[in-house]
Every structure is written in structure tokens, then in C-alpha cells.
C-alpha positions as CSV (number, residue, x, y, z in Angstrom):
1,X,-14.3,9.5,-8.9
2,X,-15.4,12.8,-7.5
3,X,-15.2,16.1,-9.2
4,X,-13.3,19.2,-7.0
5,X,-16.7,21.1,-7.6
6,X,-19.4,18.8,-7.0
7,X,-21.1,18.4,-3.1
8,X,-20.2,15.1,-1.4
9,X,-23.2,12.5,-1.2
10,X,-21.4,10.7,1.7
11,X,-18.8,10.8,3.8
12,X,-16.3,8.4,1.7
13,X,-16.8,11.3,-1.1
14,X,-16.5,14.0,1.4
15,X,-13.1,12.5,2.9
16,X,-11.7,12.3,-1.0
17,X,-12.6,16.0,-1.3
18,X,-11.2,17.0,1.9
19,X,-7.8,14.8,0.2
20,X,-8.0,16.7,-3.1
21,X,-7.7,19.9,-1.2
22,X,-5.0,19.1,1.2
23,X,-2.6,18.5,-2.1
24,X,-4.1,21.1,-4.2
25,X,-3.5,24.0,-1.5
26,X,-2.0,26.9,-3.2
27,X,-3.2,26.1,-6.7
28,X,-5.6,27.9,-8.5
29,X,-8.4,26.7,-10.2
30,X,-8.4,27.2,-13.9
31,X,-4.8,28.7,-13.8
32,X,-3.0,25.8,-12.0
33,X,-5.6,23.2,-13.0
34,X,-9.1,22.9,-15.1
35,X,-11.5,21.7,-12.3
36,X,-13.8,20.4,-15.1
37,X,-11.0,17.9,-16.0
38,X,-9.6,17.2,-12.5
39,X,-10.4,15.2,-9.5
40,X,-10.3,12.8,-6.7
41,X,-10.0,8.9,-7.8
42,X,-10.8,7.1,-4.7
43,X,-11.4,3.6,-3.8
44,X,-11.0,1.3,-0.7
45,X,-9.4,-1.9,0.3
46,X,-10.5,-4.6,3.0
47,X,-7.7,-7.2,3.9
48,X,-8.9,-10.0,6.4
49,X,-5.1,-11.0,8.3
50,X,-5.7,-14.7,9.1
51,X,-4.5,-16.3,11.8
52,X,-2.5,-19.1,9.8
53,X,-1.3,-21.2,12.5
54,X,-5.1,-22.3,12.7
55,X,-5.1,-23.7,9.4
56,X,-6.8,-22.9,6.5
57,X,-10.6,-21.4,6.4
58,X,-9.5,-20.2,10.2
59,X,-11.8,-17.2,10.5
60,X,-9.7,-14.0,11.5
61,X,-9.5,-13.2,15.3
62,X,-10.7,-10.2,16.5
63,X,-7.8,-7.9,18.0
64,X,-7.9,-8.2,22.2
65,X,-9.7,-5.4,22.8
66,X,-12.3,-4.6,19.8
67,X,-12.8,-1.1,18.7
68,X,-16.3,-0.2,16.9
69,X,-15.3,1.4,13.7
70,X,-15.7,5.5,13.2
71,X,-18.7,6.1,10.4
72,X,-15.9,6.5,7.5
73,X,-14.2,3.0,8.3
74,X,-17.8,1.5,8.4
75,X,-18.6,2.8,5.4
76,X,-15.3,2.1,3.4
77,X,-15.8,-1.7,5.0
78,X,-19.2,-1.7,3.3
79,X,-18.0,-0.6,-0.4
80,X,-15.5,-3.2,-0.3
81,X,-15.9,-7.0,0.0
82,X,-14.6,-8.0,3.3
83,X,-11.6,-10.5,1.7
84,X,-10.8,-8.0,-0.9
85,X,-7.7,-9.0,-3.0
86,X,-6.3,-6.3,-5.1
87,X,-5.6,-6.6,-8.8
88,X,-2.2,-5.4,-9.2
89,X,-0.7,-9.4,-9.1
90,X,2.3,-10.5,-7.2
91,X,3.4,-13.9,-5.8
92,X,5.9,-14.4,-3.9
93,X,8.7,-17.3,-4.6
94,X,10.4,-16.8,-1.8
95,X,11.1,-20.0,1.0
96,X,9.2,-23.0,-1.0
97,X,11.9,-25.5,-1.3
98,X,10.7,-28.5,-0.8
99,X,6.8,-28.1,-1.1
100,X,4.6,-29.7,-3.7
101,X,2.9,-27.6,-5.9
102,X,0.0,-28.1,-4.2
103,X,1.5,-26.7,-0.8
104,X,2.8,-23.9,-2.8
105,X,-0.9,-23.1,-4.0
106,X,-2.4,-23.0,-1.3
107,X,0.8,-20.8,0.8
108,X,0.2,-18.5,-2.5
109,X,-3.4,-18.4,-2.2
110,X,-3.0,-17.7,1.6
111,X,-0.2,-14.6,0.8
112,X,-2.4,-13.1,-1.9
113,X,-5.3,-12.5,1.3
114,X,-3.0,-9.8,2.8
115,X,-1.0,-8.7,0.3
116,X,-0.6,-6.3,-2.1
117,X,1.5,-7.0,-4.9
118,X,4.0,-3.9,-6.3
119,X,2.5,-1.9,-9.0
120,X,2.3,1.3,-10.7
121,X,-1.1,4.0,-10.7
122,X,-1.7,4.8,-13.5
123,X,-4.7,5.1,-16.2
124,X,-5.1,1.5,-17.2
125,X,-7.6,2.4,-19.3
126,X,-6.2,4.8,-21.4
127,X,-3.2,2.3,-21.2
128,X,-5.2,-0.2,-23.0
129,X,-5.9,2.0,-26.2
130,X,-2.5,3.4,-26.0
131,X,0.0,0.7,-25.3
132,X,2.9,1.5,-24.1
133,X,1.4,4.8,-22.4
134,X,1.2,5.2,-19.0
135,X,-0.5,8.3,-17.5
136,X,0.2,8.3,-13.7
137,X,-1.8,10.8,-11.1
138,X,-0.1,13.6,-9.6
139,X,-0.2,12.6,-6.4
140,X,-0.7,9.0,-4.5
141,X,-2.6,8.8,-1.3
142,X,-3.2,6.2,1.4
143,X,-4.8,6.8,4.6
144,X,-5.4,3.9,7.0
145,X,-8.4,3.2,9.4
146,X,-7.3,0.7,11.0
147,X,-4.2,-0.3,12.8
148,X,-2.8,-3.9,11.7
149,X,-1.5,-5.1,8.9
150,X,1.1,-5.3,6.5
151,X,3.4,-2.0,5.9
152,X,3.2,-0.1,2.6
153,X,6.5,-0.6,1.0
154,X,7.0,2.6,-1.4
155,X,10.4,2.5,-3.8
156,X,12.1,5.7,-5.2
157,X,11.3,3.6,-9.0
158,X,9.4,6.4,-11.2
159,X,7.6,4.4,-14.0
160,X,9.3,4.3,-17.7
161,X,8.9,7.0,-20.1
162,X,6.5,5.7,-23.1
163,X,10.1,6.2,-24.6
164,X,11.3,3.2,-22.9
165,X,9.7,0.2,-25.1
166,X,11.8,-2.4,-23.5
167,X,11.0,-1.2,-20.1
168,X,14.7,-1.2,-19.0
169,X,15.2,1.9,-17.2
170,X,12.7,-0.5,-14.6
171,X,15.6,-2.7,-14.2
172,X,19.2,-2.2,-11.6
173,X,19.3,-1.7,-7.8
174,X,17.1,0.1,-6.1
175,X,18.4,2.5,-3.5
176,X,15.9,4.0,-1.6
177,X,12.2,3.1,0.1
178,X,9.7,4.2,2.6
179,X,7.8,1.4,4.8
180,X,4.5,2.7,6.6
181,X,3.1,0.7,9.0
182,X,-1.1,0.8,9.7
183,X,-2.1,3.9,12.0
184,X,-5.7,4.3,12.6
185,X,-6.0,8.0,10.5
186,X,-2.3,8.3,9.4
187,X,-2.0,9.7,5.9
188,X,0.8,8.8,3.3
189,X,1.2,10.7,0.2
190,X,3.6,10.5,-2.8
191,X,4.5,11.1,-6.4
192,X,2.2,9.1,-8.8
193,X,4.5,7.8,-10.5
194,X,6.2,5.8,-7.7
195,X,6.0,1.9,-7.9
196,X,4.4,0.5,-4.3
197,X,2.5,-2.4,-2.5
198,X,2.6,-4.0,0.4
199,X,4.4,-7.5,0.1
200,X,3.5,-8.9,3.6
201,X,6.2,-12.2,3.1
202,X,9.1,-9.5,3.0
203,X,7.9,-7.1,5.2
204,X,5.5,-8.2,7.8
205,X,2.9,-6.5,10.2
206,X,4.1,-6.3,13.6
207,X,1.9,-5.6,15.9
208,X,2.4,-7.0,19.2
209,X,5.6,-7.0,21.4
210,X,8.3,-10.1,20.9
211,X,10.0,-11.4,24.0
212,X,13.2,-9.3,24.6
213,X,15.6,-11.8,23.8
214,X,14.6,-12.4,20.3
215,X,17.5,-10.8,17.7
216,X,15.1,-7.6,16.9
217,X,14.8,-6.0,20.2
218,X,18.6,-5.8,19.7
219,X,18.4,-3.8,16.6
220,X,18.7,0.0,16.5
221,X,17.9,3.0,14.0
222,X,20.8,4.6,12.5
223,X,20.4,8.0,15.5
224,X,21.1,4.5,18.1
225,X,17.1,4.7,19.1
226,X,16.2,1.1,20.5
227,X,14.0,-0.9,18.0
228,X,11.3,-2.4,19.8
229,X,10.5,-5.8,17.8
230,X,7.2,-6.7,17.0
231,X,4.9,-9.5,15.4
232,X,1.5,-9.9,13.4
233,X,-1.9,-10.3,15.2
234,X,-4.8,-11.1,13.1
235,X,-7.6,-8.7,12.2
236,X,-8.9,-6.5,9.4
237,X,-6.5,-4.2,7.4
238,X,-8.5,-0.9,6.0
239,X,-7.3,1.5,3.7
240,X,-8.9,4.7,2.0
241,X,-6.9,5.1,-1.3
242,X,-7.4,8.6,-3.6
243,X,-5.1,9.7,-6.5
244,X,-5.3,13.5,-7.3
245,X,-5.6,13.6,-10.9
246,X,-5.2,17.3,-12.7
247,X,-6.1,18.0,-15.9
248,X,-7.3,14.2,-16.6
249,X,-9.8,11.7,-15.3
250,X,-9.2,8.5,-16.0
251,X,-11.0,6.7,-18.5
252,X,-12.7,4.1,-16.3
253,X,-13.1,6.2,-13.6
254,X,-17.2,6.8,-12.4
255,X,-18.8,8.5,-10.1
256,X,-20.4,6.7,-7.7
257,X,-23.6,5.1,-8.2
258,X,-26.6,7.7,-6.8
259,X,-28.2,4.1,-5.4
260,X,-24.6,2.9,-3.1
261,X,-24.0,6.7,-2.4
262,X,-27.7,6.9,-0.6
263,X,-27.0,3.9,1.0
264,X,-23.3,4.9,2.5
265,X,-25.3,8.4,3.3
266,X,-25.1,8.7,7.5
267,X,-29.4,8.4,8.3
268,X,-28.4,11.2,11.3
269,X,-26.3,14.4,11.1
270,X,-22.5,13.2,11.7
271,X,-20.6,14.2,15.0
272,X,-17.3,13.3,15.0
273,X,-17.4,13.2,18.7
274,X,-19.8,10.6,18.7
275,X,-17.6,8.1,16.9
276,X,-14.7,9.3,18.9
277,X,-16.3,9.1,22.5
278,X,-17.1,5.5,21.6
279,X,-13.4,4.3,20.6
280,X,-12.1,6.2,23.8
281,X,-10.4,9.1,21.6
282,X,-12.2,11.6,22.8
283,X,-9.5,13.8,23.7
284,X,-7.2,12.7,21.0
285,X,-6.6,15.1,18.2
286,X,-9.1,14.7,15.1
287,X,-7.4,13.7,11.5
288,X,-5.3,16.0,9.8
289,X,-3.1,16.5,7.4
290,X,0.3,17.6,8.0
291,X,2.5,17.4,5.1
292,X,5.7,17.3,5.3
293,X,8.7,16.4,3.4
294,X,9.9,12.6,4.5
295,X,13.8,13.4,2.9
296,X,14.2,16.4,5.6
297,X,16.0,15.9,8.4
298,X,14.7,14.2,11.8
299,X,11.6,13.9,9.9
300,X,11.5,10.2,9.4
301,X,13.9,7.6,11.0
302,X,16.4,5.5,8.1
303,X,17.2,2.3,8.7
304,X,20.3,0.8,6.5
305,X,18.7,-2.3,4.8
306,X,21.8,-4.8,3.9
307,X,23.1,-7.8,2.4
308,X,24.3,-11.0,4.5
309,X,27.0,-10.7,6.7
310,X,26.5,-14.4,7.9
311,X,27.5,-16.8,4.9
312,X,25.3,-19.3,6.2
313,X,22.5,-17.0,5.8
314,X,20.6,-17.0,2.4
315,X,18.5,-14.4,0.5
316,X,15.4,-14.0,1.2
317,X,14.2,-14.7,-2.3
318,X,11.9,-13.3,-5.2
319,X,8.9,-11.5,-5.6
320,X,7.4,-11.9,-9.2
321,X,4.7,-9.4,-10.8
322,X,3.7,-7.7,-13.5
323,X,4.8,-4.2,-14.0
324,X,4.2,-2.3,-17.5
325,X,2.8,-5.3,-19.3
326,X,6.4,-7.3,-18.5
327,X,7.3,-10.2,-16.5
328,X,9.8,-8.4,-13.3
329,X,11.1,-9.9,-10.7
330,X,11.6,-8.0,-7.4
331,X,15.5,-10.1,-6.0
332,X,16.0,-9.8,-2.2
333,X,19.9,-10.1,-2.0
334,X,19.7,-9.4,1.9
335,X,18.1,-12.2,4.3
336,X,14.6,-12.6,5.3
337,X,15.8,-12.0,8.8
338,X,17.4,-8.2,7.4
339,X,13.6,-7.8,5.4
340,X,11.4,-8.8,9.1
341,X,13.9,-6.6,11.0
342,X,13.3,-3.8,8.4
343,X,9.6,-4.4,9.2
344,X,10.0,-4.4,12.8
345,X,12.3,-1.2,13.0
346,X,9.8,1.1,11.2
347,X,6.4,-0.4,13.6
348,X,8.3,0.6,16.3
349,X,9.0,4.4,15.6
350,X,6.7,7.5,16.0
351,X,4.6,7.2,13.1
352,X,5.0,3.6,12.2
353,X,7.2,5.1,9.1
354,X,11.0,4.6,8.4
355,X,13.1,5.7,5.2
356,X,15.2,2.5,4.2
357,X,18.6,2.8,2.4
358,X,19.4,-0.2,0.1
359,X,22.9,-1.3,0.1
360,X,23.7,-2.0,-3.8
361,X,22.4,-5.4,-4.6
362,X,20.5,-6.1,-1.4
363,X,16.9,-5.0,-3.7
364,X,17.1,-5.2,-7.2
365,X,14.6,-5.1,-10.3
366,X,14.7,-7.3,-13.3
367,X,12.8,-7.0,-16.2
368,X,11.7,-10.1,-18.1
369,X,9.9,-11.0,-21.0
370,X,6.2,-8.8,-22.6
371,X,3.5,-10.6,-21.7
372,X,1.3,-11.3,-23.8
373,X,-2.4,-9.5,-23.8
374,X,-5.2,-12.2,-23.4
375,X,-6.7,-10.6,-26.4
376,X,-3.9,-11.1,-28.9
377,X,-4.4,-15.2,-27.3
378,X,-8.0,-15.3,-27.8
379,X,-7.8,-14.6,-31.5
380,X,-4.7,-16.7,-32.2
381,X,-6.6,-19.7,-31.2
382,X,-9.5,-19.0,-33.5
């Protein structure tokens, strides 16, 4: 966590700042928001992608023409361990018939390396003394510093008011999305309260071009722009997370240690031109950040994501988590083919981004049973 006030120690803290201020342009301090009680919350994420078809333990390959990292994507690699998982659970159950439990361990164990289940941000600690409460940031953030991987799957599903006990305003079709695919410096930015992850059996990376007769280059956006169809290469997935908090800091949320800030600190001045003469982007534009609103027109391409025309074709299956302390299934009533397509079609457009519409009952929550809290077990069975 870094306060809007205090001077950056490194350049992870500086680029959290530079966030904050992005979102919080226009707004006052101390008559839009208290700067002593507001804030960047920032973290990063490291994701090896494995090649699978070599088995398992297969060290990652690196991409056919390796780029040094800039200074910030160094850094965030060094705050976070290389094979990272994330904590916010999901498995998927989708295409196991006919596997042992053991084969379905180790597929799980190889989906949770580059995925990130669906979950909510939100104050988890403040969550914990008051159940049922969940304080969300006002903003989300994601900006990538690396260019393969899984997309970012974001649904238009706000978390339940602390009103909602049962959690059933979670459940019923789902009827819009936004996938964003990996682009070295692209930013992604939405409301807090929207659930999101990255469930890579669904929705795939795609990163390298797919012979043209395979069924995706034959796909189109809804404007009748070509989908160029894509697959996954392996590498290492890098995101920069921050959540602009106002008027709270989270509970759990520190500043970062004075020892790992001096040893993320650059030992020379920084020159972004040296970073960016080595990857050959000199004469590319720098990062910036141009917000925009993704529901205006010819601002981001839709893609219409729909159920099985096919009867022979199946759905693509379930993805299980944990959302608000309750069991919820995420149902796929369109095919895996539609889902990989989706992928495809959104890699392929300026900005790696599409807007997907959900035909009713091709995405779906529902919301199962509380689960229990560990705590509650642990003194039950003394």
C-alpha cells in the first residue's frame, strides 16, 4: 500500500502513484477524498505458461525472440515468486470424463499454474471481522508487462449488498463481459466491485498465428472485421495490479518493507530510453494512460458469445470457486469451441480487448451452499 502523499522508494511504488493519479484526476483532495485515509493497494503476479505437451516439470520455453525486461517488469518479477499462484481459488471441471482422480490432480494442479480463478476485490480483512461485509475499492486496475498469457475475463456481476445474506442476487445469466488479452504496457481499469479472473481452460492465450484453414480464421467480429485465430506459446505472464481505495485502507494492507523497497531501488538514475533502446522500442510511444469508456461506440470490438448450434456439440463445462464465502459454480452453456473462438477473436483486435455479449443461458452463475470458515472446524473438533 502506498499513501497519495508519501514519495515513492522505488519504481513499483512510483508506478502505483502514477495509477492513483490517473483515476483520481479531477478530485480534490480533502473535499473529494481524505488523502490520509486513501491510497494505492498494489501487488504483482508472476504466471510461468508451461509448455504442457512436454510433460510435467517441463521448464517454460522462452518466447522466439527474447526481450530483456524494462526496470518495472524486473522489479515486479523480483517481488513475486516466479510460479506465483493466486489465492482467489477456482478449478475447473470442465472435459475430465474419463480420467482417474489422479489425472484430474495433476490437469488441476497444471491449470491452477496459469490461471486465475474469478473473484471479487475487496477488504478481506475487514471481511473477516465483519462477515457478510464486503468493502470493494473504487477502482480495479491491471496493467500488463508482458505479452502472453491468458486474457482477463471481466463480467458486468457487481458483488451482493451485505443485504443479500443468501448471496442470490450472484446467481442467473450473465449478460455482458470484457476479455483483455496481455499487451506489454496496456492498462485495464474498472469498477471495484466487478467479479474477474482469468480462467485460461475457457479462454485461452493465443499468441501465435493458426494455419488458415482451422475454423477460427473463419470467424468475424460483429462490424464483419476478419478474426485472425491464434494459439498459446509458453513464457512468463506479468501483471502490475493497484486498487484505488478512497476514504479506506484496507486492514491488511502495509507499506512496503524499507529493507525490499531499498533492494527494488534502481542503483543508477532511471532513463526510460535506456530500457527502451534495448527492447527495440525506442521510437514507440512511452506508457500512458488513456481512459476511455469501453461501452462507447467503435471503442472496443463485441463479439456475440452463443450457445450450440451443432446438437452434437456439448458445453463446455463448469468452473467452480468460491465467491462471498459460498460454493458458485460458473455453467458454460455454449461449447468450448464458442469459449477458444471468443479467446481468439479479442487477441486478434487492436488492443487485444473485445466486449462479449452473452446469449441468455450460454454463461450463468449458481450459487451453492456457505462454506464453512476453517475456524468454526477447528473448534468443533476440539
Amino acid at each position: 500500500f502506498v499513501p497519495p502523499k508519501m514519495p515513492p522508494r522505488c519504481a513499483l511504488e512510483g508506478l502505483a502513484l502514477d495509477i492513483f493519479k490517473a483515476h483520481t484526476k479531477g478530485l480534490e483532495e480533502g473535499v473529494h477524498y481524505d488523502p490520509d485515509r486513501s491510497g494505492a493497494e498494489w501487488w504483482t503476479l508472476v504466471l510461468e505458461i508451461t509448455d504442457k505437451e512436454k510433460g510435467d516439470g517441463a521448464v517454460a520455453a522462452s518466447p522466439k525472440k527474447p526481450i530483456p525486461p524494462p526496470p518495472v517488469a524486473a522489479a515486479a518479477a523480483a517481488a513475486a515468486a516466479a510460479s506465483a499462484s493466486t489465492t482467489a481459488g477456482g478449478k475447473s471441471a470442465a472435459a475430465k470424463k474419463g480420467k482417474t482422480n489422479e489425472e484430474s490432480d495433476e490437469e488441476d494442479d497444471d491449470d491452477e499454474d496459469d490461471e486465475v480463478g474469478m473473484h471479487f476485490d475487496a477488504d478481506y480483512g475487514l471481511e473477516a471481522q465483519l462477515p457478510n461485509y464486503m468493502l470493494h475499492p473504487r477502482v480495479a486496475t491491471i496493467t500488463y508487462l508482458s505479452d502472453i498469457g491468458m486474457p482477463t475475463l471481466i463480467l458486468d456481476k457487481l458483488s451482493p449488498p451485505p443485504s443479500d445474506v443468501s448471496k442470490s442476487s450472484l446467481a442467473g445469466d450473465i449478460s455482458t463481459g470484457w476479455l483483455s488479452h496481455p499487451e506489454f504496457g496496456k492498462h485495464v481499469a474498472f469498477d471495484g466491485r466487478m467479479l474477474h479472473g482469468a480462467p485460461g481452460t475457457f479462454f485461452p492465450a493465443v499468441e501465435e498465428e493458426q494455419e488458415a484453414d482451422t475454423p477460427i480464421k473463419k470467424m468475424k467480429l460483429n462490424d464483419g472485421t476478419p478474426a485472425l485465430g491464434q494459439q498459446r506459446i509458453p513464457g512468463r505472464r506479468v501483471t502490475f495490479l493497484v486498487n484505488i481505495w478512497l476514504n479506506h485502507c484496507p486492514i491488511d494492507a502495509d507499506l512496503l518493507d524499507a529493507e525490499e523497497a531499498y533492494a527494488m531501488k534502481m542503483k543508477k538514475p532511471f532513463k526510460e530510453s535506456d530500457w527502451r533502446n534495448e527492447m527495440g522500442l525506442l521510437d514507440t510511444r512511452p506508457i500512458e494512460f488513456n481512459i476511455f469508456d469501453v461501452d462507447a461506440p467503435d471503442k472496443v470490438p463485441c463479439v456475440d458469445f452463443t450457445l450450440p448450434t451443432d446438437k452434437g456439440e456439448e458445453a463446455a463445462g463448469t468452473d467452480e470457486c468460491v465467491l462471498c464465502n459460498h460454493e458458485v459454480d460458473m455453467v458454460f452453456g455454449a461449447s468450448m469451441s464458442m469459449a477458444h473462438t471468443t479467446s481468439a477473436i479479442a487477441s486478434s483486435t487492436p488492443g487485444r480487448s473485445a466486449q462479449i455479449k452473452f446469449q441468455p443461458g450460454s454463461l450463468s452463475l449458481v450459487v451453492g451452499k456457505e462454506v464453512e470458515d476453517s475456524d468454526d472446524d477447528d473448534e468443533e473438533s476440539k
